[in-house]
PASEBA-1860 file (N, C-alpha, C; in nm, 3 decimals):
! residues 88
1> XXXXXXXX> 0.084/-0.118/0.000/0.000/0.000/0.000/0.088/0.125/0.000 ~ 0.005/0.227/-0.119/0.145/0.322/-0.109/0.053/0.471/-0.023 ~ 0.168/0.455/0.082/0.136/0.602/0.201/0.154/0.735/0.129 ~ -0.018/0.781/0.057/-0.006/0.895/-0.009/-0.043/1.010/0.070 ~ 0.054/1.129/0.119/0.067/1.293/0.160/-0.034/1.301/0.106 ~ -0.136/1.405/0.150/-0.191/1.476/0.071/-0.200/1.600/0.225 ~ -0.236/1.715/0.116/-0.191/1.866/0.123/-0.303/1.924/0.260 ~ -0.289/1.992/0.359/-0.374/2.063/0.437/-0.457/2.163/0.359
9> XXXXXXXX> -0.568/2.161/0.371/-0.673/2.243/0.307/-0.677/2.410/0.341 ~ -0.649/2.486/0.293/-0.614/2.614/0.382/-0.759/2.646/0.414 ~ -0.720/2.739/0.523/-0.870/2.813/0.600/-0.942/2.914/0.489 ~ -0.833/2.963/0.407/-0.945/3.049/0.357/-0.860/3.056/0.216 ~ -0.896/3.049/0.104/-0.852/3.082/-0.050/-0.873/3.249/-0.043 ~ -0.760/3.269/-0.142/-0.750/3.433/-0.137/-0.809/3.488/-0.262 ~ -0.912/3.397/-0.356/-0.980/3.420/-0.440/-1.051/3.334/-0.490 ~ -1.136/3.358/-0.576/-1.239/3.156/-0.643/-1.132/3.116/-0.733
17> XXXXXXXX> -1.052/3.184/-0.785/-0.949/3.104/-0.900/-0.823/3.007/-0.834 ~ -0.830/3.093/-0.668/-0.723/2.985/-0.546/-0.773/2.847/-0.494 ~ -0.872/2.906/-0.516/-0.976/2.772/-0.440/-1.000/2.712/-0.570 ~ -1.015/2.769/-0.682/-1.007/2.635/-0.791/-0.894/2.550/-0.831 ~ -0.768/2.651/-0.846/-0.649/2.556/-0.885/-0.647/2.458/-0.761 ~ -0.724/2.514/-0.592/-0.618/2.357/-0.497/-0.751/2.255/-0.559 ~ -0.893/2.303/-0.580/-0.955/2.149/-0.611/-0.936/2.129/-0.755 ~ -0.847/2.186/-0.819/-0.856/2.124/-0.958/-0.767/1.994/-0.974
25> XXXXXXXX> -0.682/2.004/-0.855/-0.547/1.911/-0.859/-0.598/1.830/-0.721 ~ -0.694/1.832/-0.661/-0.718/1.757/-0.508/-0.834/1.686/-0.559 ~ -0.855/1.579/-0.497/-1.001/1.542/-0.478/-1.038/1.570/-0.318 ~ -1.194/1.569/-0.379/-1.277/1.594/-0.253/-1.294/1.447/-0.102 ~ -1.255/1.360/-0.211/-1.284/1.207/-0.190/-1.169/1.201/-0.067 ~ -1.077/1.242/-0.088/-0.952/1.250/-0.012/-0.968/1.317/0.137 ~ -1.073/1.452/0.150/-1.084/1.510/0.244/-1.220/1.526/0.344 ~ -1.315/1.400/0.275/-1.452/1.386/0.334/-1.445/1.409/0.443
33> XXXXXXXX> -1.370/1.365/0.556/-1.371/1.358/0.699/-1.309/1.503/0.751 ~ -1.276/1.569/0.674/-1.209/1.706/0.728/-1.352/1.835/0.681 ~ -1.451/1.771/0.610/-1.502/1.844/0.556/-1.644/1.900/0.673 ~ -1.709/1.982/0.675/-1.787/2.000/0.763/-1.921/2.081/0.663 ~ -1.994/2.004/0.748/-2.160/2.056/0.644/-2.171/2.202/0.681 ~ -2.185/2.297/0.545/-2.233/2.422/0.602/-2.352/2.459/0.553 ~ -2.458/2.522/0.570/-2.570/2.567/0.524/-2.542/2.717/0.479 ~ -2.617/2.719/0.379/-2.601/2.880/0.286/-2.780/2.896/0.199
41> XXXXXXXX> -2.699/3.023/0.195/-2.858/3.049/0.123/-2.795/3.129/-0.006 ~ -2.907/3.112/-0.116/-2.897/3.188/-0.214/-3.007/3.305/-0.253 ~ -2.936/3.418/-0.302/-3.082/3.498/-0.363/-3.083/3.493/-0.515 ~ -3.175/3.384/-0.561/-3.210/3.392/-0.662/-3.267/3.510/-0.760 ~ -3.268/3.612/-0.708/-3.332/3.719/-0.736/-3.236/3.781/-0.856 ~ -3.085/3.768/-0.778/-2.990/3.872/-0.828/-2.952/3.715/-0.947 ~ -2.917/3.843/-1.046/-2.874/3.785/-1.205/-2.712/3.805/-1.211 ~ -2.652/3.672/-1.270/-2.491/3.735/-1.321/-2.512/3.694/-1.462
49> XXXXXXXX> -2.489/3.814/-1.561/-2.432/3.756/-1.654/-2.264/3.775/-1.709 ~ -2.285/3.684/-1.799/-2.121/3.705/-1.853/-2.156/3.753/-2.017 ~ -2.044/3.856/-1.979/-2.001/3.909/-2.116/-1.851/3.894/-2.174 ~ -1.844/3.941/-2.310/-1.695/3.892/-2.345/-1.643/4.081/-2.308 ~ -1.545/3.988/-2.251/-1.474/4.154/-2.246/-1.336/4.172/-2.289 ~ -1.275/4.269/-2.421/-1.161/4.273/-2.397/-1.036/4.256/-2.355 ~ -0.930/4.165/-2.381/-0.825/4.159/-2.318/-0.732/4.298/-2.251 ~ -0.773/4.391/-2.349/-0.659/4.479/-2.265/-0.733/4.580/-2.174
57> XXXXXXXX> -0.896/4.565/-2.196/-0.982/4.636/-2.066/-0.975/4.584/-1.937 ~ -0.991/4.433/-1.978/-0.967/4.350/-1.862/-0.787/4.364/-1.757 ~ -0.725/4.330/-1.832/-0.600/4.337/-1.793/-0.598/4.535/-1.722 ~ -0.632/4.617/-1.781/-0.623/4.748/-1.730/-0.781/4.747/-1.571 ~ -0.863/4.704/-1.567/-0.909/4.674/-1.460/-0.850/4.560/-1.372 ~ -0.755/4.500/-1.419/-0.744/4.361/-1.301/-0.622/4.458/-1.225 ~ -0.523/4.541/-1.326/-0.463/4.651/-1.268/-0.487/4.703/-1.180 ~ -0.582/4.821/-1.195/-0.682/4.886/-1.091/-0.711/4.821/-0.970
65> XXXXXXXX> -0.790/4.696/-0.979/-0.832/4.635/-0.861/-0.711/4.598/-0.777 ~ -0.617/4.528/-0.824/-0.487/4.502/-0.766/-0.485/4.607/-0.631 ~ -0.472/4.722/-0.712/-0.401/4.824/-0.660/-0.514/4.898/-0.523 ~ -0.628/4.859/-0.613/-0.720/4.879/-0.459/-0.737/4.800/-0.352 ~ -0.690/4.681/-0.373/-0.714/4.551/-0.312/-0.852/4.514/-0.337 ~ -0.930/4.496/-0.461/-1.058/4.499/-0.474/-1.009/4.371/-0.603 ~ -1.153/4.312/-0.634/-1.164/4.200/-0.732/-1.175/4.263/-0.911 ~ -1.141/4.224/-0.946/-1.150/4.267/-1.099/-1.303/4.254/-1.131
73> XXXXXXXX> -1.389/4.145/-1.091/-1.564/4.186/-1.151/-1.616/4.314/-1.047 ~ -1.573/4.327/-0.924/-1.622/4.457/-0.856/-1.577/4.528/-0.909 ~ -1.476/4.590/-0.971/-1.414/4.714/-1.085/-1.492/4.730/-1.182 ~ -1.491/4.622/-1.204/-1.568/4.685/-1.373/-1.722/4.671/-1.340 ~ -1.760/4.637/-1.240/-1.916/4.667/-1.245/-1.909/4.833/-1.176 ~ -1.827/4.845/-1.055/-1.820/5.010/-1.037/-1.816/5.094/-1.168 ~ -1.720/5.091/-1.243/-1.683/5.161/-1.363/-1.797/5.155/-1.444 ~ -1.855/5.027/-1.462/-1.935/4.990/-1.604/-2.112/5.107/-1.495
81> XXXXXXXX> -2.108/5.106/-1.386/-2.212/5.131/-1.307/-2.227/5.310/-1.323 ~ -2.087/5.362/-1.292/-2.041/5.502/-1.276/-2.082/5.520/-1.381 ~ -2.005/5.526/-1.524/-2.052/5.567/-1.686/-2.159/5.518/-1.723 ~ -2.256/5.415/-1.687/-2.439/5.412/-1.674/-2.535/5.498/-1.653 ~ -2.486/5.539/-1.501/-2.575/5.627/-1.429/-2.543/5.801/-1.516 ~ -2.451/5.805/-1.533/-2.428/5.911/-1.617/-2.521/5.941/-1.729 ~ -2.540/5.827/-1.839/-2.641/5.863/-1.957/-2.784/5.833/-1.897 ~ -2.787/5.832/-1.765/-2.949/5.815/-1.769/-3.050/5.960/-1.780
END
């Protein structure tokens, strides 16, 4: 039988793309017993959609956010929100 390491689960991912690369390479199967049931709620109410956006808009907001310590979709919905309310 081969004695396979596997990795401590951190307390908290420092984004959804952190928390995807550790389960893209982990299974879940591995950590059932470390895992703990949580209850959540959703509001179905609120809509996300996706749009295609630019590489170099994107890259110039992931900038920005960096620098605020803020997420790149909260940037560009501020921005895309700010120049909205403007033409109304």
């Amino acid at each position: 039988m081969v004695n396979k390491r596997k990795d401590i689960i951190p307390e908290h991912f420092n984004s959804a793309e952190e928390a995807g690369e550790f389960w893209d390479s982990h299974s879940a199967a591995d950590y059932w017993n470390e895992m703990e049931e949580e209850e959540i709620e959703f509001d179905i109410r609120k809509r996300t959609f996706l749009v295609p956006v630019d590489s170099r808009i994107y890259r110039l907001a992931k900038k920005q956010a960096e620098a605020k310590h803020s997420t790149v979709e909260r940037m560009i919905n501020t921005l895309l929100n700010r120049e909205l309310v403007k033409t109304k």
